[in-house]
Residue frames as a rotation matrix with the C-alpha (Angstrom) as fourth column:
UNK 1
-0.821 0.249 0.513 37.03
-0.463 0.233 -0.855 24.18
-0.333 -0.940 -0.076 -4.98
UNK 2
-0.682 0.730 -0.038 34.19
0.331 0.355 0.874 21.72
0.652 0.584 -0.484 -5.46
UNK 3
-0.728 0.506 0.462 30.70
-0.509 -0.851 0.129 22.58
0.458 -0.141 0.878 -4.84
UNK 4
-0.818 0.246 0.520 28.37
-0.163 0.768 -0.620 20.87
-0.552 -0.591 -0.588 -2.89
UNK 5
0.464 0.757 -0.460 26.03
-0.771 0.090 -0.630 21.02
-0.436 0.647 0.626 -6.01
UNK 6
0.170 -0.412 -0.895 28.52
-0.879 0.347 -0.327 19.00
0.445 0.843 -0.303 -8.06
UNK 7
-0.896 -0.430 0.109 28.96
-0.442 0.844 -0.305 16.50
0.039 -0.322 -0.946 -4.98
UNK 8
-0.455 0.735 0.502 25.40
-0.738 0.004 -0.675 16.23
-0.498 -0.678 0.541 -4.79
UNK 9
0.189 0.303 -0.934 24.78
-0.976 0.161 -0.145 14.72
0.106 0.939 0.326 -8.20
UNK 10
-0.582 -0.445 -0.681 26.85
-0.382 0.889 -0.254 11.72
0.718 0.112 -0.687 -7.22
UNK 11
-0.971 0.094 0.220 24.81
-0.213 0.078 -0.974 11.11
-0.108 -0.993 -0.055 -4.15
UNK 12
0.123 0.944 -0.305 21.62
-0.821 -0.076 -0.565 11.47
-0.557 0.320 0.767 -5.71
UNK 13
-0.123 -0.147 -0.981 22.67
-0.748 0.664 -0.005 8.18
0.652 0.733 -0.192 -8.22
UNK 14
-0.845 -0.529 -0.073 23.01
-0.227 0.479 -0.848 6.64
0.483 -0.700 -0.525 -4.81
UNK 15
-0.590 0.743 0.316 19.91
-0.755 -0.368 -0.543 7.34
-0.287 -0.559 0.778 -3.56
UNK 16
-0.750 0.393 0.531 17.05
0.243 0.912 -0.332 4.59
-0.615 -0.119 -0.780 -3.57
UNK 17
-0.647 0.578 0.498 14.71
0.333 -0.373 0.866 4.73
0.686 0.726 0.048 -6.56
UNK 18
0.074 0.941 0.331 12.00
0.873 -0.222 0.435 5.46
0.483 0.257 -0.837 -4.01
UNK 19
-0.005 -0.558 -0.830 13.97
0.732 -0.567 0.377 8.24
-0.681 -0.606 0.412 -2.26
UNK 20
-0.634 -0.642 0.431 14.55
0.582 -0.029 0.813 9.50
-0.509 0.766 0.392 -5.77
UNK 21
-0.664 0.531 0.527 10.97
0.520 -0.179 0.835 9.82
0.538 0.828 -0.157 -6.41
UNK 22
0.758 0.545 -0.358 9.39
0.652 -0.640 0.405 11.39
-0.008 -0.541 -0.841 -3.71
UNK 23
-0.093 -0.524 -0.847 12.02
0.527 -0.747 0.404 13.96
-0.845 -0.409 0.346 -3.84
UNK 24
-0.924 -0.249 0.289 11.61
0.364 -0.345 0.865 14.56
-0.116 0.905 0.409 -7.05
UNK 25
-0.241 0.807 0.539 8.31
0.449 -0.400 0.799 15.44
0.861 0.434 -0.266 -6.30
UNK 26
0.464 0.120 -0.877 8.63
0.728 -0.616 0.301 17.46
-0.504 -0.778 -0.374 -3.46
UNK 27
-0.849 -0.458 -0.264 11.09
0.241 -0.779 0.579 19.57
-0.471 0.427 0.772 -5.63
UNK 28
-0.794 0.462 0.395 8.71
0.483 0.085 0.872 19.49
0.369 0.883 -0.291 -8.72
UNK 29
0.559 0.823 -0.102 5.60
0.646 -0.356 0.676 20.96
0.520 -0.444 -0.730 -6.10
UNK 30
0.118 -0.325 0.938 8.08
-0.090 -0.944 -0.316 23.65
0.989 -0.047 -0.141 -4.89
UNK 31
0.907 0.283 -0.312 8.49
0.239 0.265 0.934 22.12
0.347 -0.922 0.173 -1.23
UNK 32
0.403 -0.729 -0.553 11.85
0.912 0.274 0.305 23.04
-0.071 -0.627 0.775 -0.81
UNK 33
0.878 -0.211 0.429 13.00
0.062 -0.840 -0.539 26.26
0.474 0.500 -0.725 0.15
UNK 34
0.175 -0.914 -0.366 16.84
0.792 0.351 -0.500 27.06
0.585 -0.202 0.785 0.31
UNK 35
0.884 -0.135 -0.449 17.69
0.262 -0.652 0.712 28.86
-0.388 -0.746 -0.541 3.48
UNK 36
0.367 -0.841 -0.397 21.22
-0.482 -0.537 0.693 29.49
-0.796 -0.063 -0.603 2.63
UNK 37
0.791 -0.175 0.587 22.96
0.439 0.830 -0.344 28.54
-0.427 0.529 0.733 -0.45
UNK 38
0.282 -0.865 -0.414 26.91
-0.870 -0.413 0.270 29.37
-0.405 0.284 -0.869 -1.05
UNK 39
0.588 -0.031 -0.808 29.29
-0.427 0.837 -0.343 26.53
0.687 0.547 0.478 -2.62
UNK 40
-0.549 -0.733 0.402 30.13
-0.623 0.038 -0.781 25.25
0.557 -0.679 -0.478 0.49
UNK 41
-0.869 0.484 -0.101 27.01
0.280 0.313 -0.908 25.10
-0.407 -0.817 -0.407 2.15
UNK 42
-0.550 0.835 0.016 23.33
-0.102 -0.087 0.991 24.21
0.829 0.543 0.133 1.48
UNK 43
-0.879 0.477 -0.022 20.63
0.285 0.486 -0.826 24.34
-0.383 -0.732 -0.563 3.69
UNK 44
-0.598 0.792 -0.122 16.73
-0.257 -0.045 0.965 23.93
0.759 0.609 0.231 3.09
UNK 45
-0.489 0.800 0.347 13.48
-0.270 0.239 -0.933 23.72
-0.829 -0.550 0.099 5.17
UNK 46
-0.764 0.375 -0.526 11.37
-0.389 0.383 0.838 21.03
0.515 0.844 -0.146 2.76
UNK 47
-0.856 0.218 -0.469 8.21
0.304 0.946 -0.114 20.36
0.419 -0.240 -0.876 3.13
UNK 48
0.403 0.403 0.822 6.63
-0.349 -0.762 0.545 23.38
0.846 -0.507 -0.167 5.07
UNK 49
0.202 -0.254 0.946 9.07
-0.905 -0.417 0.082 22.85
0.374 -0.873 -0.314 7.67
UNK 50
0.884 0.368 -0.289 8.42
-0.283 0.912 0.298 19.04
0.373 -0.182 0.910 7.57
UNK 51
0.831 -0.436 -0.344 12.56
0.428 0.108 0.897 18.87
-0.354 -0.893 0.277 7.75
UNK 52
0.715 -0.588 -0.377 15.84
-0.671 -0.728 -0.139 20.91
-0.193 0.353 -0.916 7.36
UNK 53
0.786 -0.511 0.347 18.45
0.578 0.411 -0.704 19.63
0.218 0.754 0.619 5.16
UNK 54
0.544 -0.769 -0.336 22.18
-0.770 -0.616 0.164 20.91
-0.333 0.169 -0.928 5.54
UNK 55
0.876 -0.373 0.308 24.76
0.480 0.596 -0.644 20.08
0.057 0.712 0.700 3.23
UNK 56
0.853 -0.427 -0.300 28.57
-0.311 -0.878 0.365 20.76
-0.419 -0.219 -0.881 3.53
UNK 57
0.632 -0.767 -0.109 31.79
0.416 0.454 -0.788 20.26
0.654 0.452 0.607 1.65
UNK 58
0.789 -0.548 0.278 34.08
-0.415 -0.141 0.899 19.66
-0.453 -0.824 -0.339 4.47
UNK 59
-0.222 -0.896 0.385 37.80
-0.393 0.443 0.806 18.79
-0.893 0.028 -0.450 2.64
UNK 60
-0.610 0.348 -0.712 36.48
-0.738 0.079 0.670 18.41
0.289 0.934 0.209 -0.87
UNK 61
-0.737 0.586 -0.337 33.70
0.584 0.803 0.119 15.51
0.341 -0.109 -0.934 1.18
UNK 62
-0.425 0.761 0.490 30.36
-0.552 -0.647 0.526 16.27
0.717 -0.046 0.695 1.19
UNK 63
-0.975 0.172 -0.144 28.68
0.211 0.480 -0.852 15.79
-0.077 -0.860 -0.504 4.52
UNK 64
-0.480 0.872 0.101 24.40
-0.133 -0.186 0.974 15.48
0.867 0.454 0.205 4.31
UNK 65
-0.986 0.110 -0.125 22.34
0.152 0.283 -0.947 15.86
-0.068 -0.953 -0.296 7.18
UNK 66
-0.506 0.715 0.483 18.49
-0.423 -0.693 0.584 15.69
0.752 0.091 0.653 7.72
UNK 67
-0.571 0.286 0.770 16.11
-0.810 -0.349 -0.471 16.09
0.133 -0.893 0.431 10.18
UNK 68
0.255 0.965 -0.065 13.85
-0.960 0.261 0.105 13.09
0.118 0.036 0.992 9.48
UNK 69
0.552 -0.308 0.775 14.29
-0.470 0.653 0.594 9.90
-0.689 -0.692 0.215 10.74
UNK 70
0.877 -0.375 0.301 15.62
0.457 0.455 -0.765 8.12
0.150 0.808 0.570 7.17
UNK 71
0.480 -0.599 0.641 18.30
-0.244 -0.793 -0.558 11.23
0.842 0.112 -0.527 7.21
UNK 72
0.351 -0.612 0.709 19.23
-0.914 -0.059 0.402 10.92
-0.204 -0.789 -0.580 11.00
UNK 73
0.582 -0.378 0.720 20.14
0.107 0.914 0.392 6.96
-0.806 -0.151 0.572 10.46
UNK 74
-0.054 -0.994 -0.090 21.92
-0.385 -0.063 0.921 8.41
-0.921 0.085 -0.380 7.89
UNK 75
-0.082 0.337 0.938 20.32
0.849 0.516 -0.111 7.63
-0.522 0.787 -0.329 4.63
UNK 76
-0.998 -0.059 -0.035 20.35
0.038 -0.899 0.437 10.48
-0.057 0.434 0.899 1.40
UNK 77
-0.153 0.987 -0.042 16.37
0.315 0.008 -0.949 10.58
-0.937 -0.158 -0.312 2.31
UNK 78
0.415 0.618 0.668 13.52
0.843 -0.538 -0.025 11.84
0.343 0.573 -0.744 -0.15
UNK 79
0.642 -0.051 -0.765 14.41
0.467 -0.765 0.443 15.41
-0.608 -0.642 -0.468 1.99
UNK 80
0.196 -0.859 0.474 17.57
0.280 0.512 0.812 14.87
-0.940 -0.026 0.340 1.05
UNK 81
-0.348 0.065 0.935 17.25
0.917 0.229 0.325 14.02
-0.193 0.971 -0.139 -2.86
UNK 82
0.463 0.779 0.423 14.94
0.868 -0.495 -0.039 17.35
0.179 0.385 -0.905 -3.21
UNK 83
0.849 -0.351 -0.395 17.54
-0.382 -0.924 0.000 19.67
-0.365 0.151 -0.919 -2.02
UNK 84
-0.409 -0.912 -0.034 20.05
0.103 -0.084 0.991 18.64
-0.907 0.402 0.128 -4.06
UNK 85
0.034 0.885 0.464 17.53
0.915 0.159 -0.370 18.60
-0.402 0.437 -0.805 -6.55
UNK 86
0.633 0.570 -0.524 16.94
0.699 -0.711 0.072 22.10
-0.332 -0.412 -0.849 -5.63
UNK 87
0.359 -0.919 -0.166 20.70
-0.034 -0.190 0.981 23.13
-0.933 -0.346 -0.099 -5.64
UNK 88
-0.591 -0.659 0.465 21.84
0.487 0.169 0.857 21.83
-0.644 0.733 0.221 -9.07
UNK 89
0.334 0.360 0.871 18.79
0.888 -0.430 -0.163 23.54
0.316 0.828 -0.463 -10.93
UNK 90
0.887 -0.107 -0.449 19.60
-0.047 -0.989 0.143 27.01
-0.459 -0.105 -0.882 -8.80
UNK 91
-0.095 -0.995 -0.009 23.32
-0.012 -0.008 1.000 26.30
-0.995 0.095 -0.012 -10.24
UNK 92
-0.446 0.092 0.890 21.99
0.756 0.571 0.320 25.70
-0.479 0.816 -0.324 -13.40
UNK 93
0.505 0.846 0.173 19.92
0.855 -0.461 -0.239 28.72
-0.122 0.268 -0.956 -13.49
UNK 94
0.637 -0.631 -0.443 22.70
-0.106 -0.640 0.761 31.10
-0.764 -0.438 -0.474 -11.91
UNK 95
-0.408 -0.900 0.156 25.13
0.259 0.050 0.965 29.59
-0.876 0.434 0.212 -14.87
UNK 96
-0.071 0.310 0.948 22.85
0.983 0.184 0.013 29.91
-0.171 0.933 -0.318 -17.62
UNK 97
0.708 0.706 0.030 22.64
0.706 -0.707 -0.046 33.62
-0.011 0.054 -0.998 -16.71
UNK 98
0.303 -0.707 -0.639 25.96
-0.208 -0.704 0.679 34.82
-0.930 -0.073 -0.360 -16.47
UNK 99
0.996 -0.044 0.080 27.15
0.089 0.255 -0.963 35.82
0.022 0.966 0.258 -19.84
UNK 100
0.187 -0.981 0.043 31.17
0.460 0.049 -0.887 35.20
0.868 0.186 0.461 -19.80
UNK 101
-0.344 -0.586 0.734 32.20
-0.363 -0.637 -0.680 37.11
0.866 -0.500 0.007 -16.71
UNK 102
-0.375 0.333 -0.865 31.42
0.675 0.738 -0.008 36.04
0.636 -0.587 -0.502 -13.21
UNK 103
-0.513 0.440 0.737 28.96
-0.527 -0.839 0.134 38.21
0.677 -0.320 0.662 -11.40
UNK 104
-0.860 0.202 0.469 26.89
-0.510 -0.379 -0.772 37.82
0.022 -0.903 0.428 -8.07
UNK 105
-0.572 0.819 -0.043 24.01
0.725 0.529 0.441 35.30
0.384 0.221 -0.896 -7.70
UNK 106
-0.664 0.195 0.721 21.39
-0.292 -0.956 -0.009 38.16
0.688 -0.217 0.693 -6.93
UNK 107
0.407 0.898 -0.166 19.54
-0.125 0.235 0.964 35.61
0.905 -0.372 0.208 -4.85
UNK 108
-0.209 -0.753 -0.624 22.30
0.503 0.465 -0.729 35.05
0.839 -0.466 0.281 -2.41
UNK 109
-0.985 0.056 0.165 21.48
-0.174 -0.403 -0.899 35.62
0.016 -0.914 0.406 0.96
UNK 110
-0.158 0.987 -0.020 17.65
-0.962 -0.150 0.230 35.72
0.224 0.055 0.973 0.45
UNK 111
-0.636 0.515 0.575 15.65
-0.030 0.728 -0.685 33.10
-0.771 -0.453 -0.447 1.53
UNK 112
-0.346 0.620 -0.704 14.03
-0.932 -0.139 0.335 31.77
0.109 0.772 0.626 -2.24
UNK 113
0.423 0.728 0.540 11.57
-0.415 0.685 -0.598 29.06
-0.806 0.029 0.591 -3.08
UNK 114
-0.694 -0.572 -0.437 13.60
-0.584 0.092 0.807 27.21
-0.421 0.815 -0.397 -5.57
């Protein structure tokens, strides 16, 4: 099954350089925390709340949704860019820790500052 990290990556190339860079620096300043994160489904409140981000892999297609106006017309906002952002380092962190066997993210469920 793909993950909606791994679809995100492509999306993010997509993304307008300045989209690119204010997310990257909303991640980088810790603005995005991930309300739910499974490989299905992402969601995030970025920003302090500013807007919520939900990602799903719906048929191996990832579907992106955010609250701010760039996002509602459908664009991979700054919002946008920072949780996926968010997403591929927590994947990144979660793989680097499991040593050969496949074991529980211990953050799952929890509401974390990524």
């Amino acid at each position: 099954m793909t993950s909606v990290p791994e679809l995100v990556e492509v999306e993010l190339e997509r993304a307008c350089e300045a989209a690119r860079a204010r997310g990257a620096e909303l991640e980088r300043a810790g603005a995005v925390q991930l309300v739910r994160y499974a490989p299905s489904v992402v969601t995030a409140e970025v920003d302090d709340h500013a807007a919520h981000v939900e990602f799903a892999v719906v048929d191996g297609v990832l579907t992106c949704f955010c609250t701010c106006r760039d996002g509602r017309a459908g664009e991979f906002c700054a919002h946008c860019v920072a949780t996926a952002l968010a997403a591929c380092r927590r994947r990144v962190r979660w793989s680097a820790g499991r040593d050969g066997a496949r074991r529980a993210d211990p953050d799952a469920g929890h509401a974390q500052r990524a």
